[in-house]
Each structure stands twice: as C-alpha cells, then as structure tokens.
N, C-alpha and C positions, 0 to 999 in steps of 0.2 A: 451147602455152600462151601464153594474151598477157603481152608485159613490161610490168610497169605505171612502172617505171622513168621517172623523170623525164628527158627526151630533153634533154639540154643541145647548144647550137649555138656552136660555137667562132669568131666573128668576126677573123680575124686570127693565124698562124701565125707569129707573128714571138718577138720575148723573152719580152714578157710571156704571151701564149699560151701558148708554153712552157711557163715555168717557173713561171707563177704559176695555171695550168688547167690543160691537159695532163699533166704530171707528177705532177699533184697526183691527178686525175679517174680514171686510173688502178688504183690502189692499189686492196686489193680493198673494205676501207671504205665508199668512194665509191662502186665498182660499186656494192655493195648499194643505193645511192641514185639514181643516176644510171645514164647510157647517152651517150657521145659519139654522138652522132646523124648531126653533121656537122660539117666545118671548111669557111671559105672563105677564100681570101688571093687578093690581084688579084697576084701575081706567080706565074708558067705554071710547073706543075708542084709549089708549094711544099706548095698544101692536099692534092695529092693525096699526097705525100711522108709528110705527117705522117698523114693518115687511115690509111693503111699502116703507121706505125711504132706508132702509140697505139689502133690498132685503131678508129677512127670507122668508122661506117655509108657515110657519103660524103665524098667532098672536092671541094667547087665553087671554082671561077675564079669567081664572081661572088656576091655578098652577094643579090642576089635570087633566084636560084636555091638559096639557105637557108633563105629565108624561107617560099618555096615547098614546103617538104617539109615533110610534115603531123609528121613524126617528131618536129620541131623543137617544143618544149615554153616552153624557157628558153634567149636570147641573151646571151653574153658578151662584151661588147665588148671586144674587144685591141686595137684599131686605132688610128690617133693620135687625137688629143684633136679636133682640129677636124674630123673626120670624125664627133663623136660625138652631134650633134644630127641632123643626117639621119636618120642608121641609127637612131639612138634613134627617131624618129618612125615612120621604115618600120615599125622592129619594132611596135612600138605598136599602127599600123595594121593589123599581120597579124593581133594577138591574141598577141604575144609577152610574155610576162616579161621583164624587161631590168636587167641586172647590165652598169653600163657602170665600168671600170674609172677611176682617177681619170687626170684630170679629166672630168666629169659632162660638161662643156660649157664654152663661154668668155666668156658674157655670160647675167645676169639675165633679158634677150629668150628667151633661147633656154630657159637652164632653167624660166622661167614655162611657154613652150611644152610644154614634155615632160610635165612636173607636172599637167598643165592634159588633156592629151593621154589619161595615164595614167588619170586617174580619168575622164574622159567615157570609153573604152575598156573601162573596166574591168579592167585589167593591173599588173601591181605591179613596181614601181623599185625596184632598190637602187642607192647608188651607192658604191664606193672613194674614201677609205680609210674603212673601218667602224672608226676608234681606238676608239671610246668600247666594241665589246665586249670593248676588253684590259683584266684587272682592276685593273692598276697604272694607268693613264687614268681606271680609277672612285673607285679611292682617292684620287687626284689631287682630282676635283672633291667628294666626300664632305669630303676636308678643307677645302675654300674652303667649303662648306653648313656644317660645323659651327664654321665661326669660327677653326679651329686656327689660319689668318694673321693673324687679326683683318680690319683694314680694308685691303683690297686695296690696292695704290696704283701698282703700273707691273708689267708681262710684256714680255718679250721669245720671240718666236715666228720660225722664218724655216730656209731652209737656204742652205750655202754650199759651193762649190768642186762640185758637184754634175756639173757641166756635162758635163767632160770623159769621166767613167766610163761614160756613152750610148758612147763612143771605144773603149774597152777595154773593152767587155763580150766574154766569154768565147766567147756568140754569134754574135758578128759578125765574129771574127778566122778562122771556115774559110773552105772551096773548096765544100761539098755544100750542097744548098739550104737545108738548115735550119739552118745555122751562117753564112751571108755575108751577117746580114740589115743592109740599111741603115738610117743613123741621123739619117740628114738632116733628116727632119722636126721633129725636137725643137730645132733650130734655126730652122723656118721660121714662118711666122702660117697661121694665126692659135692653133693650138696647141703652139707651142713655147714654152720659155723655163721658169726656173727655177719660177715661182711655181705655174705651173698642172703643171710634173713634178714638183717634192720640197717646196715651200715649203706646197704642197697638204697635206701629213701633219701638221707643225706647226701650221698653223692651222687644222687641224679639232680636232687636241688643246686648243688654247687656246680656242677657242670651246663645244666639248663642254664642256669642264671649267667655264669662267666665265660663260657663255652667250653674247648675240649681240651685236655690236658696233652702235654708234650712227652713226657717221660714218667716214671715214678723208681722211687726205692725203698724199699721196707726189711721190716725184721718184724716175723711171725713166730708164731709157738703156742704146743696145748699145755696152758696152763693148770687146767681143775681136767682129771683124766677120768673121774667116774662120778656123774650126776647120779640121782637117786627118786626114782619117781612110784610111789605108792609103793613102798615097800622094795622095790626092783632096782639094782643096780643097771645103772646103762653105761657102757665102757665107750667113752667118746674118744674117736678118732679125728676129726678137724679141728683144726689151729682154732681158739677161742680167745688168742691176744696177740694181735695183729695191728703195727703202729707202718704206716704208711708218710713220704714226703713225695710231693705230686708239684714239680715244675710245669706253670703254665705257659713260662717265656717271657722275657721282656722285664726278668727279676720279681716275678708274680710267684709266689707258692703257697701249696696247702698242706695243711695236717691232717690226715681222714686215720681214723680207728675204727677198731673194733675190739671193746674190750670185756673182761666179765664182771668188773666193779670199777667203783670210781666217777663221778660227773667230772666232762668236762665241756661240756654243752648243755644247756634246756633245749629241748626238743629234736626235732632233725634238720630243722632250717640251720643252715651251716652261717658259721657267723664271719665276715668277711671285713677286713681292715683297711681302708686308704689313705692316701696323705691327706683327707679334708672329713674324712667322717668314717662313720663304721656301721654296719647292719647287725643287732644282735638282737636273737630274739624275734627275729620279724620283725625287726621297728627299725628305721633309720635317725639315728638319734633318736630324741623324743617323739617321733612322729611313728607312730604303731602302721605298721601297711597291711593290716589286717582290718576288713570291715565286718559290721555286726552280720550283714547278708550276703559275704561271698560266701560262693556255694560253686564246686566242680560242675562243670555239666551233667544233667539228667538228674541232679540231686535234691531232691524236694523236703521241706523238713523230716516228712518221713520217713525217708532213708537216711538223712543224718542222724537221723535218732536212735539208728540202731547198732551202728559202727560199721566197720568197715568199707563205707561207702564211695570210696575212691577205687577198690576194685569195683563194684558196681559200675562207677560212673565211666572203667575206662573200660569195661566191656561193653556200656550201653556205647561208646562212642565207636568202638568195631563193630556192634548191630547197625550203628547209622552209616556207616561211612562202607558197609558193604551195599547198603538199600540208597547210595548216591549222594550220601553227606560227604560235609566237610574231612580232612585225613584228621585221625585224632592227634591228642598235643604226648601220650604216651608211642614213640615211633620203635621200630626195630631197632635202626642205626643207632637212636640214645643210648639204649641199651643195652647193643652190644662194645658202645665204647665203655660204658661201666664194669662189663662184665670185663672187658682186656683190660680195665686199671686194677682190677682184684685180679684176674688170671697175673698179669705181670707182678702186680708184687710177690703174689706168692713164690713166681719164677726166682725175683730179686732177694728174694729173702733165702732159700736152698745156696742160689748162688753167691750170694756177695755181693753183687753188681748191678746198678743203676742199669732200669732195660727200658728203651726207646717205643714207645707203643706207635702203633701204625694205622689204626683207627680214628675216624673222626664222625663228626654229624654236622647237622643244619640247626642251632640254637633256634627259637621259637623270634622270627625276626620283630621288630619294632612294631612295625603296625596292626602282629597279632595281640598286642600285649596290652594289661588293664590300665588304666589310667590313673598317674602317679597322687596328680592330684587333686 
C-alpha cells in the first residue's frame, strides 16, 4: 500500500530538532500526518543516531543528500540561523516546502530572495515563530482593532538575560551524540546574538498585533566577549546588547531590545500603552486574554507537554497547507519584516542614523482573530 503521508526532512539533529520536531513528529497524531523521511546533521554519526532512535527512513551526513531523496516532501530547518538562506534556496530549488525555524534569515537581501524564489518555484514558506496562531496574541491585537486602548502611544517589545541558557540547556550537558550538542554558534555572525534568537518572538507579537513598523534607530554592541561553556571558552562575535526605537507613525513608538541581563518585560508578549488602557502581561487591564485551553494549532495536551510546541504547531501548519489547508498565521512576509527591523538597526547603529525600512506585511485581519470576549 502506498503512504501518502507527508515525508518531512529534518535539517539538523541538534536542540531544536529535538525537541521542537522530532519529539513532537513522533506521537501517533503526527504519524497520521506525516512520515520522518530523513534527518541530516554535518556532525559523524549524529543523524544517523537520531534516525535510529525516532525511527526516520534515513540519516544523511550531508544536507544534499536530503534533498536528494524523492521521500523528502517538506524541510525543516533546525540549523543555525545563518545557514538559513542557502538551504532555504537549495530546498526551494529542489521543489521543497520549507519550514525554516526562527530566524528566517539575517538581512531584507536575503529574505527578498527566498520570497522571490518561493513563488517563481512554486513551493510554500512558512516561517518561526508563527505567535499570531496563539489565541491570546489574537486577543491581543482584536483589542488594539477595537479601540479598547484607545490611541496607541509607546510598546515596549525585546528579550533579556537569554544568552546564557544556549549554556545550560539540558542538551548539551551529556557524553552520547545526541546530548553534547554545541552552542557556539549562537554567539557567532552572522546568526547569533539575542535579537534574531529570542528578541525574534517579541517582535513578531508586537508587529502581528499593531502591524508594520515605519523606521527604526538603535545602538548596539558586544557587551560579554567570551561565554564559557563546560570548560571551553567561546569568543562571541555578535552584538549581545542591542536597544532599538521603532516609529510606527502617527506618534505611535516602541522599545524592542536585546539584552544579556536585567528584566524589563515578563515574557515575550510585548506590553503595549494607550490613552484608555494598557496590555501587560497578556491581560488587558485586569482581564488576563489568556484561556486555560488556548492551544496553537495541531497542539494536543501532549505536545504541550513537552515544550516547544509552537515549532511543531507551525510546521504541522506548512504540512496542512501544502495537502490544501488553510495559509498558516507564521507567513514569510512577517518575517521578513522582522528580520529588516533587526537588519536595520544594526545598519543604524554602525551608522548613526535613523533608516527608513521598506518592508511590510498583511496583519492577521479581524475576522481571523479569537474572540475578545
């Protein structure tokens, strides 16, 4: 009997592969939808380790021999961030689907490219974090559409102390190949650094929520130059304290960071100020817009239970939406306008000078949105 089963190809064996695909892909759920087809990791022995353990079709040492097997339906990017426009393009040109986890890419060039790529190809992009299909994120911006703030006037968006938990993940403290994975890269360029690993979730909720921003201007700089992970110095090259001022127009502005100590938010829901009320915390005023059962799409308790379930939920939604579902609520275009608010500050920050972004998107409109109340 043929499996009509969606072949997903797992790029990358490392954490997030893990715990945010593999654990997830698993479950019988999932079977019903999918088939691990393939894993590949450039470290000897690792993909074939996990194809073994999570039951995949194959385990390649190399990203083109993935792409190469016809099995392969749908790519997942696990791999660091600045490996994620290549392989994004490869896959493209194979005729792949492509779920690349966040960050999408590290510059406006590059995400035009893939965008651009995708549709001459004919192949469908999703990309991480998909916030806007969480129903507290839709209540979020339902209340900014119906005025409940009134006139907008300042957000603050950003994460902090992020840094060192790449150090102490659960992961990377064994001896067997699938647990001593390294974490160097999140320190190096061109995809390291806070903005494009965590500060990436905040400002796709405050951009989701408010829509697209106009300009930004920032001052960046690598604060802490040598992390320290089991013994081993890692000489970090990317900016690690990065303060951003993001004009939305119409005397609306925000504050988005990245920094490596210090709270100035709980959480990544960006907390947002107007002349009649304020959103902090995910609560509008006293009124929490979080329910005890919103749940992402495709998200069943037991996939919340094991974390990272929001990658999960936005590659199960680029499995649907290439077998004729709905377009998921994580889009390219979101995307790549976060990645041109991070590419621009850094611009603005070298330079001195407030730079004009040219990027925009489609906010998730009103009548996709959860109900307030």
């Amino acid at each position: 009997m043929k499996d009509n089963r969606v072949g997903v190809g797992i790029v990358g064996a490392g954490s997030i592969g893990i715990r945010g695909a593999l654990n997830h892909l698993v479950l019988p759920d999932a079977q019903e939808r999918v088939r691990i087809a393939a894993i590949c990791d450039p470290v000897i022995g690792r993909a074939e380790a996990a194809a073994e353990k999570y039951g995949a079709s194959a385990g390649y040492l190399t990203y083109e021999e993935l792409l190469a097997d016809d099995g392969v339906d749908v790519v997942t990017l696990c791999s660091p961030i600045g490996l994620h426009h290549d392989q994004g393009m490869a896959a493209i040109a194979a005729g792949k689907h492509v779920h690349f986890n966040k960050t999408m890419c590290t510059t406006l060039d590059e995400a035009n490219d893939l965008i651009d790529a995708a549709q001459a190809r004919g192949v469908k992009l999703v990309a991480s974090p998909g916030v806007m299909a969480h129903p507290h994120a839709q209540r979020m911006r339902r209340a900014v559409l119906e005025e409940r703030l009134g006139q907008l006037i300042w957000a603050m968006a950003g994460s902090s102390g992020v840094a060192a938990y790449h150090l102490n993940e659960k992961l990377r403290q064994g001896d067997d190949i699938l647990s001593n994975i390294d974490p160097s890269w999140y320190y190096k360029r061109p995809g390291g650094g806070p903005l494009f690993d965590s500060t990436v979730y905040s400002m796709h909720y405050l951009t989701g929520i408010v829509g697209p921003a106009k300009a930004v201007t920032a001052m960046s700089g690598l604060a802490i130059p040598v992390r320290e992970f089991r013994g081993r110095q890692i000489e970090c090259e990317m900016d690690d304290n990065t303060f951003m001022l993001l004009d939305f127009g119409q005397a609306f502005y925000a504050v988005g960071f990245g920094t490596p100590h210090g709270v100035l938010q709980r959480g990544a829901e960006p907390y947002i100020y107007g002349t009649q009320g304020a959103i902090l915390q995910a609560a509008l005023g006293e009124q929490s817009l979080r329910r005890d059962d919103d749940v992402a799409p495709f998200v069943t308790p037991e996939h919340r239970a094991l974390g990272e379930s929001h990658v999960y939920s936005d590659l199960m939604q680029l499995v649907d939406w290439a077998s004729g579902g709905p377009r998921p609520f994580g889009t390219a275009e979101h995307a790549r306008h976060v990645i041109e608010i991070f590419d621009a500050a850094y611009r603005s920050s070298a330079s001195g000078q407030t730079q004009t972004l040219q990027s925009t998107f489609e906010p998730v409109p009103l009548e996709r949105l959860a109900a307030l109340d």
